[in-house]
PDB file of N, CA, C and O in Angstrom:
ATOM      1  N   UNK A   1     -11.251   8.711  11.604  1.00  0.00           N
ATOM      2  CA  UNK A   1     -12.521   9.379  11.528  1.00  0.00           C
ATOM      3  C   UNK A   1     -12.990   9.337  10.073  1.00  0.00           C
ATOM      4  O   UNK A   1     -12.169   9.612   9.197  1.00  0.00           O
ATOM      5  N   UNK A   2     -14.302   9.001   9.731  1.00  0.00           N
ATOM      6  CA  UNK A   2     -15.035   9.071   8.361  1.00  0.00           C
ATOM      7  C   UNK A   2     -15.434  10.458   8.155  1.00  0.00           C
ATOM      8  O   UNK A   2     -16.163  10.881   9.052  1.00  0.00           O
ATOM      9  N   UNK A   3     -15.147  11.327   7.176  1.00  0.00           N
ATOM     10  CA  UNK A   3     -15.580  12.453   7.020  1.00  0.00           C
ATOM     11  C   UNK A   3     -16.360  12.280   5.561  1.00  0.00           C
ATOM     12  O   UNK A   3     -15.993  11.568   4.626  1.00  0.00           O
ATOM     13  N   UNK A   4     -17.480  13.087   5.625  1.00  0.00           N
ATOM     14  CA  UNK A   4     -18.128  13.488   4.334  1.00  0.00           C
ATOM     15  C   UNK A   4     -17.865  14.835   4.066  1.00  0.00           C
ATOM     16  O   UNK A   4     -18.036  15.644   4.978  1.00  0.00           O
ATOM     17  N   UNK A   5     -17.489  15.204   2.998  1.00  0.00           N
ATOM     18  CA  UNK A   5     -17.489  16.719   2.660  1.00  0.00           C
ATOM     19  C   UNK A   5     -18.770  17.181   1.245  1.00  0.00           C
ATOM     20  O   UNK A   5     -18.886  16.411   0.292  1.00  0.00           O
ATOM     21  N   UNK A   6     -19.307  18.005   1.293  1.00  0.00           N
ATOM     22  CA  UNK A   6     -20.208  18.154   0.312  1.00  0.00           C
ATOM     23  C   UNK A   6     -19.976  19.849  -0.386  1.00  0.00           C
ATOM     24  O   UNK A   6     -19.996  20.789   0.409  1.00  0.00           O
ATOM     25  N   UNK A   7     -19.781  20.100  -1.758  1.00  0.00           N
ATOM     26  CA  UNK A   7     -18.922  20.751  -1.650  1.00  0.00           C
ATOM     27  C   UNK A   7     -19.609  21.130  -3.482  1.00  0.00           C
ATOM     28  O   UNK A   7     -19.983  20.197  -4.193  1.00  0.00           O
ATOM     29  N   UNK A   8     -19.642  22.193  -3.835  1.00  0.00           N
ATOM     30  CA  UNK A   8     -20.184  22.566  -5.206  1.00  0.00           C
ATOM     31  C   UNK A   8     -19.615  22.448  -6.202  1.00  0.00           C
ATOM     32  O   UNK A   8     -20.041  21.979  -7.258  1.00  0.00           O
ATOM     33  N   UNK A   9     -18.163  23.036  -5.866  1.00  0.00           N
ATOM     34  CA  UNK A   9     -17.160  22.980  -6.728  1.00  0.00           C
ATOM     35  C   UNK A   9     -15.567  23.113  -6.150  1.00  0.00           C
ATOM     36  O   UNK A   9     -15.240  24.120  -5.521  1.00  0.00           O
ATOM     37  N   UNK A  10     -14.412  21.792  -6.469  1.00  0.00           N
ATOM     38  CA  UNK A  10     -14.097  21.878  -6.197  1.00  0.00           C
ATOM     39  C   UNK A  10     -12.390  21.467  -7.288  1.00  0.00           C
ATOM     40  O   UNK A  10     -12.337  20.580  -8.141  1.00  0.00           O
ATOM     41  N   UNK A  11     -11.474  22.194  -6.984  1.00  0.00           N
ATOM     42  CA  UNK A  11      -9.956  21.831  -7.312  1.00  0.00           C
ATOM     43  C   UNK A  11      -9.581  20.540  -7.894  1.00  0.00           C
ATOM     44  O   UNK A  11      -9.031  20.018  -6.924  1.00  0.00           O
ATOM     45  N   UNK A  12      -9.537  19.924  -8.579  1.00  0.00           N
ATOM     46  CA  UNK A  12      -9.011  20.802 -10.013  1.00  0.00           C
ATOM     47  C   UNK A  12     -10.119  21.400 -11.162  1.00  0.00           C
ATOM     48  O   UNK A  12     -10.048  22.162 -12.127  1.00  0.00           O
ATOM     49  N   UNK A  13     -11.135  20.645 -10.520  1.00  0.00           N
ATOM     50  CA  UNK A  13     -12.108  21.079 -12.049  1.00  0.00           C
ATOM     51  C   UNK A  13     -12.566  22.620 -11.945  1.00  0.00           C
ATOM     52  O   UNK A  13     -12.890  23.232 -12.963  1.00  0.00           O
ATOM     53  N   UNK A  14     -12.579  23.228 -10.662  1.00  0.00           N
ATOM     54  CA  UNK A  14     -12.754  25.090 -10.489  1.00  0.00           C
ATOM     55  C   UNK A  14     -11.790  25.230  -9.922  1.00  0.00           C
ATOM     56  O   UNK A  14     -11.169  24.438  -9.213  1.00  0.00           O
ATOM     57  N   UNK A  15     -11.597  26.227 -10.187  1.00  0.00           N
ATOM     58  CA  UNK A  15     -10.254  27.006  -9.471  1.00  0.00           C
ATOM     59  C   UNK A  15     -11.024  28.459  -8.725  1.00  0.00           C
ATOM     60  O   UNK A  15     -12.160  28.910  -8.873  1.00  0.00           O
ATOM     61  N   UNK A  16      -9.999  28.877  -7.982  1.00  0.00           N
ATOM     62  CA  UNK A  16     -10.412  29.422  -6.884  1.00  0.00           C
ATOM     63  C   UNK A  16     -10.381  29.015  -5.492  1.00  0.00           C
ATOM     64  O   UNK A  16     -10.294  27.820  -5.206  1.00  0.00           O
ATOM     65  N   UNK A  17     -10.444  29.904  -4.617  1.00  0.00           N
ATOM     66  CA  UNK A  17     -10.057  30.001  -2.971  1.00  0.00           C
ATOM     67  C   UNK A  17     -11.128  28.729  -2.432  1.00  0.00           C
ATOM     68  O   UNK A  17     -10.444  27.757  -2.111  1.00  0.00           O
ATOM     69  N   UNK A  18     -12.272  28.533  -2.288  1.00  0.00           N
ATOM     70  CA  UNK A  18     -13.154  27.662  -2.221  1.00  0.00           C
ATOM     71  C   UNK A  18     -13.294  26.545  -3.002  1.00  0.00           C
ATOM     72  O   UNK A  18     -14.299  26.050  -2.492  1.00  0.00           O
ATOM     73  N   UNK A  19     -12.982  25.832  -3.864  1.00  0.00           N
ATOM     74  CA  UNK A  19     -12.534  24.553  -4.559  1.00  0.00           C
ATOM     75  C   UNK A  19     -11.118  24.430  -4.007  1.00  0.00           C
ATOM     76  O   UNK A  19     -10.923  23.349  -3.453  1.00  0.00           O
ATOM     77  N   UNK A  20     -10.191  25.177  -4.018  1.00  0.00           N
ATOM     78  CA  UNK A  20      -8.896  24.778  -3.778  1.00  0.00           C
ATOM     79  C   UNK A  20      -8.709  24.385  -2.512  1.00  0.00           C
ATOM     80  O   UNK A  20      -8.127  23.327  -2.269  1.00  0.00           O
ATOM     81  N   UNK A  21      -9.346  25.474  -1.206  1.00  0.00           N
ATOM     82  CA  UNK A  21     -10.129  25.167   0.069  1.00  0.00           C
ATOM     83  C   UNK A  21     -10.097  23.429   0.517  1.00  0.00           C
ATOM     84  O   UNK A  21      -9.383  22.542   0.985  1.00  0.00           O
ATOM     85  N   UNK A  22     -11.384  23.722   0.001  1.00  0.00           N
ATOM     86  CA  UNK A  22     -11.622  21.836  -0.159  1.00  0.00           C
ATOM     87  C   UNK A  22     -10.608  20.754  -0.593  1.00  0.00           C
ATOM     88  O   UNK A  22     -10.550  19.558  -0.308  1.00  0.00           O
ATOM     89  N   UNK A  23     -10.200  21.160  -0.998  1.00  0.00           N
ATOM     90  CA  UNK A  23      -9.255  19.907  -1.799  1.00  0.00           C
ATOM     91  C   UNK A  23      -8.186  19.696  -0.944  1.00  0.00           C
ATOM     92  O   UNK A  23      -7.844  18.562  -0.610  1.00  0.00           O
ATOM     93  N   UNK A  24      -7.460  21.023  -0.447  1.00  0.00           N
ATOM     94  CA  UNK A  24      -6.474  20.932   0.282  1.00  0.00           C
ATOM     95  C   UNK A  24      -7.125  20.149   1.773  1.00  0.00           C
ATOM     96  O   UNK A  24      -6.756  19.079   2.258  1.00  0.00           O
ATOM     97  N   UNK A  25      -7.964  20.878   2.165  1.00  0.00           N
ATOM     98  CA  UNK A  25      -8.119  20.214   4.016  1.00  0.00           C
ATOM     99  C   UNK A  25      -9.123  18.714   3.237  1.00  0.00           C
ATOM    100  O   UNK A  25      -9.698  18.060   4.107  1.00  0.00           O
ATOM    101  N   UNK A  26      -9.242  18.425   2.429  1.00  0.00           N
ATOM    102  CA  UNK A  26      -9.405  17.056   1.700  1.00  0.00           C
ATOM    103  C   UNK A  26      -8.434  15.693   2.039  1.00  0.00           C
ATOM    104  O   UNK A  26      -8.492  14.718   2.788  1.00  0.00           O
ATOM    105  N   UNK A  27      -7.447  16.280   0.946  1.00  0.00           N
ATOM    106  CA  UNK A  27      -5.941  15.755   0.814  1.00  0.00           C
ATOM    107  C   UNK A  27      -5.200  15.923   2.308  1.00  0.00           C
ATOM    108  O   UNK A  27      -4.507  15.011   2.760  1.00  0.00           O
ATOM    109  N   UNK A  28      -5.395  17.068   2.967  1.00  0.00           N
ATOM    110  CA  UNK A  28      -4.455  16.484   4.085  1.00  0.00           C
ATOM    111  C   UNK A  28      -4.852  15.800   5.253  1.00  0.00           C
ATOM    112  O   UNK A  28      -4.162  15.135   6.026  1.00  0.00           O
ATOM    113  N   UNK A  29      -6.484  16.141   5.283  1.00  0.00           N
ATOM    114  CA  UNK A  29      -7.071  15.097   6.333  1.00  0.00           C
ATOM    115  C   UNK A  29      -6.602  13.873   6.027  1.00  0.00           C
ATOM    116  O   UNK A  29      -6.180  13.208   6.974  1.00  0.00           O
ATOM    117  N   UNK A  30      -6.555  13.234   4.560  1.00  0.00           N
ATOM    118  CA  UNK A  30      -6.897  11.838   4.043  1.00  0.00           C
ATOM    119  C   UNK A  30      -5.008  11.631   4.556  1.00  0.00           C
ATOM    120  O   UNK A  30      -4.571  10.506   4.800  1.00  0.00           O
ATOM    121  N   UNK A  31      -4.348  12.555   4.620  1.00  0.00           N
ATOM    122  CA  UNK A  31      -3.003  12.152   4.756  1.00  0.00           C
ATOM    123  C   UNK A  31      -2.794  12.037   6.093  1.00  0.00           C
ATOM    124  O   UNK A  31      -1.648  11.623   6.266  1.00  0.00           O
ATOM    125  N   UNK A  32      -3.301  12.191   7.007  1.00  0.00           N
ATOM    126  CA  UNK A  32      -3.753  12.032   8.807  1.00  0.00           C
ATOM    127  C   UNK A  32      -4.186  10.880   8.595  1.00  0.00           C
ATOM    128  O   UNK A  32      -4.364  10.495   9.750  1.00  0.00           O
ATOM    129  N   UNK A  33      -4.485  10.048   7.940  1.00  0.00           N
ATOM    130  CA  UNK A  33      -5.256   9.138   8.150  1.00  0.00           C
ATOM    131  C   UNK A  33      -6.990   8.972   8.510  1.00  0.00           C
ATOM    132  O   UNK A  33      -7.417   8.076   9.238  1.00  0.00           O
ATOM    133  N   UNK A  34      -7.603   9.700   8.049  1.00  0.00           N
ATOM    134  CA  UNK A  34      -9.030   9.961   7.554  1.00  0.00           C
ATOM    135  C   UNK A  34      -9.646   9.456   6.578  1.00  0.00           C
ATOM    136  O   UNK A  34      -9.350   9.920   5.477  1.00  0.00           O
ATOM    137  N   UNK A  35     -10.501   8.557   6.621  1.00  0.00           N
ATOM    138  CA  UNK A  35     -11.164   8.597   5.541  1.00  0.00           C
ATOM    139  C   UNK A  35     -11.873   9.600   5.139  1.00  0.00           C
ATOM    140  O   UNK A  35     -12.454  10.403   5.868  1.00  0.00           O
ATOM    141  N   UNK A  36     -11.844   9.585   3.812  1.00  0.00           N
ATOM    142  CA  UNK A  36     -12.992  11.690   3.726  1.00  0.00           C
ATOM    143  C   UNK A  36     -13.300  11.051   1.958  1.00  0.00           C
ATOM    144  O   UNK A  36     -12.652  10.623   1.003  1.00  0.00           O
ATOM    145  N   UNK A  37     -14.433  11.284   2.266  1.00  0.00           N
ATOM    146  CA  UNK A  37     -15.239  11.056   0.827  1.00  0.00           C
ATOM    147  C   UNK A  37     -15.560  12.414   0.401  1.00  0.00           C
ATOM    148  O   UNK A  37     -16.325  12.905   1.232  1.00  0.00           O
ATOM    149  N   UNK A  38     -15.211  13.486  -0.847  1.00  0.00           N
ATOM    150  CA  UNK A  38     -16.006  14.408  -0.833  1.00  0.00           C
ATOM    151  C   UNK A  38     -16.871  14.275  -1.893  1.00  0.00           C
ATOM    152  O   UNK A  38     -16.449  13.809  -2.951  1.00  0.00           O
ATOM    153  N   UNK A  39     -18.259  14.686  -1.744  1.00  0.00           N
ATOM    154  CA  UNK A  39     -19.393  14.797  -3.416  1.00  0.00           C
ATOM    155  C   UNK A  39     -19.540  15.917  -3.783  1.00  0.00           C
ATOM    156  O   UNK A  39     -19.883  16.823  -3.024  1.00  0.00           O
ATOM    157  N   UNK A  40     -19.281  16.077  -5.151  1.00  0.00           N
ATOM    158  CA  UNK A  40     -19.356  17.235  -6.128  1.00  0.00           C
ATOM    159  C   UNK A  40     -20.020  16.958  -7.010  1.00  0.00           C
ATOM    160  O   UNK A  40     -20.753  15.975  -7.121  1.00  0.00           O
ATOM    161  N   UNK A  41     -19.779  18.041  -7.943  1.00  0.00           N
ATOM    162  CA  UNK A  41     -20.699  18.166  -9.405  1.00  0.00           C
ATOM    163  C   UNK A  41     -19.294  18.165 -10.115  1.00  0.00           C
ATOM    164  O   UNK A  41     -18.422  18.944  -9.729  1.00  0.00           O
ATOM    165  N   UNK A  42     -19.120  17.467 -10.945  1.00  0.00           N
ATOM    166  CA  UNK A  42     -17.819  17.276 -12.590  1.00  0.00           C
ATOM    167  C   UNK A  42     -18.313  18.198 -13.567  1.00  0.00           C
ATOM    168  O   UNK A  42     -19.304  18.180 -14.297  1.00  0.00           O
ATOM    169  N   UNK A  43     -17.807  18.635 -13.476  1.00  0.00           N
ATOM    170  CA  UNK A  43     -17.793  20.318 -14.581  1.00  0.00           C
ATOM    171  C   UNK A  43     -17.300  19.972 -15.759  1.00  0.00           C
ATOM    172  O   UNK A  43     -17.859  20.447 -16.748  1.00  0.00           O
ATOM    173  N   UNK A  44     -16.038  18.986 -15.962  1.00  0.00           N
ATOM    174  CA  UNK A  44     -15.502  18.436 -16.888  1.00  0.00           C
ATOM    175  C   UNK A  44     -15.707  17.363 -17.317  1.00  0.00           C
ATOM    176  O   UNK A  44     -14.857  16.532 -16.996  1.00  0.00           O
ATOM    177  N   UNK A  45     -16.510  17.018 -17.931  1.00  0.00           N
ATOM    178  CA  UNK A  45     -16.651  15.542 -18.495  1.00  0.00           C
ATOM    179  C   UNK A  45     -15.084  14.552 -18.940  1.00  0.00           C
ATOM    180  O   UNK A  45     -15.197  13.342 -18.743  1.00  0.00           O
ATOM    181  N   UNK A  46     -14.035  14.925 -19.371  1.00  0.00           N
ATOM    182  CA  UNK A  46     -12.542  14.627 -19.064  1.00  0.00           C
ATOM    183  C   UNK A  46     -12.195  14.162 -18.140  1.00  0.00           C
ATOM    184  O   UNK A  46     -11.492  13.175 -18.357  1.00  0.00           O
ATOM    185  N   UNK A  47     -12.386  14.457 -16.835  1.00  0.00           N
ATOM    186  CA  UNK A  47     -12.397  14.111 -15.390  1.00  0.00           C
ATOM    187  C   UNK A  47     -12.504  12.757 -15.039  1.00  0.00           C
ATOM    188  O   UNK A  47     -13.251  11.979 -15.632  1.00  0.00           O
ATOM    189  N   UNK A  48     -11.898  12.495 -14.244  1.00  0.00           N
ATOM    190  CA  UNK A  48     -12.388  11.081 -14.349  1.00  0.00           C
ATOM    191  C   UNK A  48     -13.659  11.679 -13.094  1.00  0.00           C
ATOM    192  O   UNK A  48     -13.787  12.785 -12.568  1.00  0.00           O
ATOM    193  N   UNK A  49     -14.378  10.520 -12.956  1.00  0.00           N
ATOM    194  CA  UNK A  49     -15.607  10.673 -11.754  1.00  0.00           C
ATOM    195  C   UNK A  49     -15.112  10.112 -10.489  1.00  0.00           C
ATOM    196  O   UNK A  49     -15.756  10.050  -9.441  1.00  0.00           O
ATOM    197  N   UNK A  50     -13.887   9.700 -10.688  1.00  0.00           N
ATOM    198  CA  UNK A  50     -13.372   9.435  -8.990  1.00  0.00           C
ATOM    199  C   UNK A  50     -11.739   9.823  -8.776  1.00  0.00           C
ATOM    200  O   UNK A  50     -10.933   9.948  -9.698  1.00  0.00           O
ATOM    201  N   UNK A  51     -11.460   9.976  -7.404  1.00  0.00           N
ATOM    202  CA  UNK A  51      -9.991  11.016  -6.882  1.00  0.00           C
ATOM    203  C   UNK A  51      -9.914  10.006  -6.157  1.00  0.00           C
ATOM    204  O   UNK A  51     -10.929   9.406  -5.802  1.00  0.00           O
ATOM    205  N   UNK A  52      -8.441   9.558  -5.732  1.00  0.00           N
ATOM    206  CA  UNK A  52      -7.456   9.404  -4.559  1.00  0.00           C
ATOM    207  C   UNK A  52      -6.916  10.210  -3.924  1.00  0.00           C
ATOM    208  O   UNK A  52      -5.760   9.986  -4.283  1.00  0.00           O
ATOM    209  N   UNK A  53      -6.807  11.450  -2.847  1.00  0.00           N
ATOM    210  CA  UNK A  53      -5.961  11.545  -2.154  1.00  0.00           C
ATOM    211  C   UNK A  53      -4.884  10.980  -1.298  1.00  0.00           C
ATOM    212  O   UNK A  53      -4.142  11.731  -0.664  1.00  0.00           O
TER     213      UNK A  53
END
């Protein structure tokens, strides 16, 4: 399944119940075998601008 997630802020660059949220059912969909793209805003310019789960 292709999932999009759209998402304000999310783990690692905010912390908190809702970034961390995301990241986790992120990472373990993508570990089911999902593709899952999520789009955010980079809070950290450090960051890189793209994730692997």
């Amino acid at each position: 399944m292709r999932i999009l997630r759209v998402a304000q802020k999310i783990y690692p660059d905010a912390k908190g119940g809702g970034p961390y949220h995301v990241h986790a059912m992120s990472r373990d969909q993508a570990a089911m075998g999902h593709d899952v793209t999520v789009v955010t805003v980079r809070m950290d310019p450090n960051l890189s601008g793209r994730a692997a789960f």
